[in-house]
C-alpha positions in Angstrom: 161.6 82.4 74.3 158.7 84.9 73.9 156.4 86.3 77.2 154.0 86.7 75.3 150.7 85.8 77.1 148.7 83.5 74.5 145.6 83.3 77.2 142.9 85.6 78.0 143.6 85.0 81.4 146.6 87.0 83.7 146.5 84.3 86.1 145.6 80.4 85.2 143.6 80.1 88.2 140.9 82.7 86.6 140.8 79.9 83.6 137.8 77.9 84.9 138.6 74.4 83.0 142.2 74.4 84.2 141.2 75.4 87.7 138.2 72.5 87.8 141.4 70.4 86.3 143.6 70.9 88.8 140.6 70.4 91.5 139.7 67.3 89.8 143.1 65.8 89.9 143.5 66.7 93.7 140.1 64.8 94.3 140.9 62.2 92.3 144.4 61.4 93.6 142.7 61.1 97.3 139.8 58.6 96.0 142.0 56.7 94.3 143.7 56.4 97.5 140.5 55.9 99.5 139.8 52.6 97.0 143.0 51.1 97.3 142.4 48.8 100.2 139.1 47.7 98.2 141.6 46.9 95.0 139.1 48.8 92.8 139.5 52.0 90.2 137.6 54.6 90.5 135.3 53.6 87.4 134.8 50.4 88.7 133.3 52.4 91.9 131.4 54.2 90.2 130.3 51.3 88.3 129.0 49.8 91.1 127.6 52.8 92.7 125.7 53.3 89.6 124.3 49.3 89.2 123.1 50.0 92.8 121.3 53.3 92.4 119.9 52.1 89.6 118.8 48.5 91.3 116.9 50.3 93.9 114.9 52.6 91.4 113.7 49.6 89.2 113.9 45.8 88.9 116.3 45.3 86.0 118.9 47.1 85.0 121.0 47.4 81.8 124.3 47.9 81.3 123.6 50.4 79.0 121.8 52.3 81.7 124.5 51.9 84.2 126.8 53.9 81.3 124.6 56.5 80.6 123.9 57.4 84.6 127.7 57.2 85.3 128.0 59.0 81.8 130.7 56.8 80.9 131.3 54.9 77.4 129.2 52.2 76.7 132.2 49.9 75.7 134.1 50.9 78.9 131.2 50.5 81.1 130.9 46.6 79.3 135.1 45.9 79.7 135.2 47.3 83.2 131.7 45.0 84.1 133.2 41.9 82.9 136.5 42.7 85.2 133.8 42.7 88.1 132.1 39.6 87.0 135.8 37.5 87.2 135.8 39.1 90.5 132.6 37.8 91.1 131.2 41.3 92.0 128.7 41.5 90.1 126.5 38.9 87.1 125.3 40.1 84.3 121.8 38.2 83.5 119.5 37.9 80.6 117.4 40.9 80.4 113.5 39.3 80.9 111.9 41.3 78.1 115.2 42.9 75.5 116.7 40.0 74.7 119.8 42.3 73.2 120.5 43.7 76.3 121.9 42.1 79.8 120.9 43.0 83.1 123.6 43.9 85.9 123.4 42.7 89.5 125.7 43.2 92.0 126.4 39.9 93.8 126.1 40.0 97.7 130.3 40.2 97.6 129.4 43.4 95.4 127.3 45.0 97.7 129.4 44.4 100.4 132.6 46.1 98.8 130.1 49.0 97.9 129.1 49.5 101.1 132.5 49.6 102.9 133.9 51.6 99.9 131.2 54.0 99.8 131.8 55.0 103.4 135.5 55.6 103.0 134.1 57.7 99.6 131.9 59.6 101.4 134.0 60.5 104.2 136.7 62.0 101.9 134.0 64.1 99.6 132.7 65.4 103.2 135.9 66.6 104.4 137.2 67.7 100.8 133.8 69.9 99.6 133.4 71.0 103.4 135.3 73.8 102.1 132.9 75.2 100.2 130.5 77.8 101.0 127.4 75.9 99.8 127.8 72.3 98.5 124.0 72.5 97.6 124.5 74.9 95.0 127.8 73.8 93.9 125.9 70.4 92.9 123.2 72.3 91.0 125.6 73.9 89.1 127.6 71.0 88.2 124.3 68.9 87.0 124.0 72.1 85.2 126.9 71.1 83.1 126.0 67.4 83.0 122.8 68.0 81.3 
């Protein structure tokens, strides 16, 4: 076996993806955690999360809309909506004026898993990005990347 470095990198923690990889999968182990007692996935959360933003910004909202604000797959977004709506989480509605698309509600059941998993959520991102100099910025930069 060859030592040979292939990388441009001495150390794998100067390679930015694999270090925001390894960061991800920490964070993502302990909100997986954190949703457990609420029996949902972490998309569904943020499925949720996203309906809800989006339901206090304007009357109707798509499911289309809730994919692209979650910037998840339309198709995904629809499977892991019509989990929810067996769960009786959320409904999904006639859209009053597109009569392709279907609006997304969450039901009061919904809201009231949001709000408990939400807290647990935000409790663990406090204490895990605490650690950062300036979680301000750190956000800036990662809408950066979004965009």
């Amino acid at each position: 076996m060859t030592k040979e470095n292939p990388f441009s990198y001495d150390d794998s923690d100067d390679s930015t993806g694999f270090l925001l990889w390894k960061t991800y999968n920490l964070w993502q182990r302990e909100i997986r955690r954190s949703l457990k007692e609420f029996n949902l996935t972490h998309t569904q959360f943020a499925i949720l999360a996203s309906t809800h933003w989006l339901t206090i910004q304007r009357d109707e909202v798509t499911q289309v809309e809730v994919a692209e604000n979650a910037k998840i797959d339309v198709m995904l977004t629809s499977n892991v909506i019509r989990a929810l709506e067996k769960r009786a989480l959320v409904i999904r509605e006639a859209h009053s004026t597109d009569t392709r698309a279907k609006k997304v509600l969450l039901t009061p059941t919904g809201f009231e898993v949001l709000k408990k998993a939400v807290i647990k959520v935000e409790d663990f991102d406090r204490a895990f990005f605490s650690k950062l100099a300036d979680a301000k910025t750190f956000n800036k930069e990662l809408i950066s990347l979004t965009d």
